[in-house]
N, C-alpha and C positions, 0 to 999 in steps of 0.2 A: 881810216887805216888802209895802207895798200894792201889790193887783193892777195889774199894767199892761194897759191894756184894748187899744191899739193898737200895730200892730206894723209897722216900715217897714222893706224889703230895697230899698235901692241895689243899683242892679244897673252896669255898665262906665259908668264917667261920672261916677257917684253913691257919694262912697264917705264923705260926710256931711252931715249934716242941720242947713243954719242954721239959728240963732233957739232951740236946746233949750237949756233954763236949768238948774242946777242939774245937770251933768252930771256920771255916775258909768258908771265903765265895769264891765261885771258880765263873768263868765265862766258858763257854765253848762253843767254837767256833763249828758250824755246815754247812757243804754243803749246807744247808736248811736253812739259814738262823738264827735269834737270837732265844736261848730258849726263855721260859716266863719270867725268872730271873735269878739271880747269885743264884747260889745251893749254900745251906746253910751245909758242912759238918760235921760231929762230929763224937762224939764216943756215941751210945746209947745201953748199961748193957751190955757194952765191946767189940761191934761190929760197924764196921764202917755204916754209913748212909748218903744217899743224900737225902736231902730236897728241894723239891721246891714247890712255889708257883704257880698253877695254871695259877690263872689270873692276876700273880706279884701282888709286894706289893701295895697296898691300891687299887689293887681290878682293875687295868687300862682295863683289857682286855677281850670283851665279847666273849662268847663260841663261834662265826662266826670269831673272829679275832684269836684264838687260833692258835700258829703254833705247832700244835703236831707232824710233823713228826721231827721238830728240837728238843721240847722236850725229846721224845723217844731218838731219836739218841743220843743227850748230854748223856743219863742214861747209852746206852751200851759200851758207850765210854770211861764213870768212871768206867765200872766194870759191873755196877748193872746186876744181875741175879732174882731179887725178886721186885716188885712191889705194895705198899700198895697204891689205890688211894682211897682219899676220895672225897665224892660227895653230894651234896645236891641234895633232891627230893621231888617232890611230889606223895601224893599215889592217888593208884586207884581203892586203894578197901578198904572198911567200918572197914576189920581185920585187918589192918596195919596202926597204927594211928599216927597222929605225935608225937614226940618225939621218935618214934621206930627206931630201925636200921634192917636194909636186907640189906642181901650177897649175892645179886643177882646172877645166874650161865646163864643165858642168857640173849640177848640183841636182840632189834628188831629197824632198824634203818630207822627215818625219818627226816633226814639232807639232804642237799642239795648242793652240787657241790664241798662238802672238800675234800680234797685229804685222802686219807686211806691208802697209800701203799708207798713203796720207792723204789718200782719194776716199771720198765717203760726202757726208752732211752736204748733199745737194749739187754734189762735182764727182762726174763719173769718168774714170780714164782705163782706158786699157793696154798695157803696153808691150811692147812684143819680148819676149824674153826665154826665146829660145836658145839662143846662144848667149848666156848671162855674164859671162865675161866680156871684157874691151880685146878686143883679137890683138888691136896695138898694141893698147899695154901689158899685153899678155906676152907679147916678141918680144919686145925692151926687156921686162922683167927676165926673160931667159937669157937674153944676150947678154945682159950684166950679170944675171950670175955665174956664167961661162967665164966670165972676164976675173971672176974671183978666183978662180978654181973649181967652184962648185959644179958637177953636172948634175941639173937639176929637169926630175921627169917631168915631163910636157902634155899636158891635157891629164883627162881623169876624172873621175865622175865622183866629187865629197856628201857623200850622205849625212843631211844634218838631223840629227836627232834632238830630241827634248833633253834630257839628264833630268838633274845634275851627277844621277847616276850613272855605270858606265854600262854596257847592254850585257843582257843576257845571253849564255852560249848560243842558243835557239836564233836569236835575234842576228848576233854575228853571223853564225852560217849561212841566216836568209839573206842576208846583204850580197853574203860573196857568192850564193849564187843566183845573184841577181845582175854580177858580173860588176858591183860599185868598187872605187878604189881604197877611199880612206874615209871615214866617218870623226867628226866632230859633232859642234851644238852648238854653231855662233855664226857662220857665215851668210848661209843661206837670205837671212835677214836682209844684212847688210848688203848682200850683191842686189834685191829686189830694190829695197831703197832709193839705191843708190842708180839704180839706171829711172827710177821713177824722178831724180831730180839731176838727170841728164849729165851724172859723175862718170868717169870709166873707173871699175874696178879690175881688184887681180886679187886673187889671194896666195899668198907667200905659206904653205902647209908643212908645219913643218916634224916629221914622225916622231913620234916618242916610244910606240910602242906597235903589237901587235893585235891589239885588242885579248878578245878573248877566245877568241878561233883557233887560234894556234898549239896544240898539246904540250911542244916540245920546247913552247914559251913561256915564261913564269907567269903569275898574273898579274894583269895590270894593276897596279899601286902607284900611289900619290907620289911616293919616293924616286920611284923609278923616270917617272912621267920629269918631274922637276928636274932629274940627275941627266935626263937628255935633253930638256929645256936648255940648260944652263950651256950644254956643249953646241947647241943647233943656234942659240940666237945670236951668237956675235958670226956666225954664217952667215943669218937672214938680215944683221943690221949693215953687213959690207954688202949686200947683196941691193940692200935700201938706197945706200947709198952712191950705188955704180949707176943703180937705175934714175937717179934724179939728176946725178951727174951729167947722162947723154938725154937726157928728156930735152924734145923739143918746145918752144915756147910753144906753136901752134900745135892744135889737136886735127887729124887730119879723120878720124873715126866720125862714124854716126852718132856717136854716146850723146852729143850736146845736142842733135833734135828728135830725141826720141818721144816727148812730148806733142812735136810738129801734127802728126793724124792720129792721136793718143785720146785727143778731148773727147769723148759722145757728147756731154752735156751742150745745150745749148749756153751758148755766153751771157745770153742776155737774161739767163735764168738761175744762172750759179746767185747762191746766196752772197751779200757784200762781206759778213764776217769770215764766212768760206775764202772766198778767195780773198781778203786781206791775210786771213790768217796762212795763206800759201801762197804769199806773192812772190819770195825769192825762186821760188821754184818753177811758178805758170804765169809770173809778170810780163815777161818779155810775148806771151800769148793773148793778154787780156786788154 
């Protein structure tokens, strides 16, 4: 199969991708167990694409049940080198109101017991991830959404929590003053992942609501959350779209050698199932 370069996760909202031609639903098998779904792939404005949904179709699967390290893996497996994930959130401050989108460039994370890594059984890596977004595809992504209409806030710190509930008053307040912007329960994973198998990501956040901070705000409900879903994603799918539109073939970022001073392990002592079982990822190192 020709490599597929770029990789999209709908996230609550977003469970497909208009305009992908020549679509072919692929399954793909992981060490880790089953993606979220069969990748939907196509041709989108002449460039190949992986589509998946999130939490599969009609929504089966909560941010605790996610298995992200099989999701990621399946992506570097087709190829993918670019990652556009979309996300639903709530904000955390009075300037960021629903119906707005942030490009968040940092994450603060309050999950609990998920796994983050594909490094373990006898292979030890550490990777730098201070700045956990792709800085590049982090510019594209705002330049095209500019190019839609949208002006979309730039940088901002998504606090990921565990759910599937949504937080406590106490809890909100602590966020905000902790000075975070928008909290969700799904990215944080996915950006760690994904720079451990040298992806650039971005996350596309797209507001629904208030959370529960706000007095003079209703409370957050499922209704409300879907009823600005539906009005924000054909935003974030033209927004998808501009941005793969002007995407360069080459990647001009660090993303693809972040593995490069990453190993500690000695090579000649990684277990052989170990590293077969993560070759797409540390082959081109072994």
């Amino acid at each position: 199969m020709e490599k597929i370069g770029i990789g999209i996760i709908g996230g609550s909202g977003l469970y497909d991708m208009p305009g992908l031609s020549g679509r072919e639903e692929i399954e793909v098998a992981t060490p880790f167990g089953e993606p979220s779904d069969a990748f939907i792939v196509g041709t989108l404005d002449g460039k190949l694409v992986a589509f998946l949904p999130r939490h599969g179709r009609g929504h089966r699967l909560s941010p605790s049940e996610l298995n992200f390290r099989a999701n990621i893996y399946a992506m570097k497996a087709l190829g993918v080198e670019r990652i556009l994930s979309v996300s639903a959130v709530g904000s955390l401050k009075e300037d960021i109101a629903p119906l707005d989108i942030v490009l968040p460039d940092q994450f603060f994370d309050r999950t609990r017991g998920r796994v983050s890594t594909f490094f373990g059984e006898g292979l030890v890596a550490h990777i730098s991830f201070a700045d956990p977004i792709c800085p590049d595809l982090l510019n594209q992504v705002d330049s095209a959404a500019r190019k839609t209409g949208v002006m979309p806030i730039k940088g901002g710190c998504y606090v990921c929590m565990e759910g599937p509930a949504f937080s406590t008053r106490a809890e909100s307040n602590f966020y905000r003053q902790c000075g975070m912007d928008v909290i969700g329960m799904t990215n944080l994973q996915e950006a760690k992942l994904a720079r451990e198998a040298e992806i650039c990501y971005v996350t596309i956040a797209l507001v629904t609501d208030y959370d529960c901070w706000h007095e003079s705000h209703e409370t957050v409900s499922t209704d409300m959350i879907v009823e600005n879903l539906q009005k924000n994603c054909r935003a974030a799918q033209a927004i998808i779209q501009h941005t793969i539109r002007d995407l360069d073939e080459e990647r001009r970022c660090s993303c693809g050698e972040t593995l490069k001073y990453a190993i500690i392990t000695d090579k000649t002592k990684v277990p052989e199932a170990t590293r077969r079982r993560l070759d797409p990822i540390i082959g081109k190192y072994f």
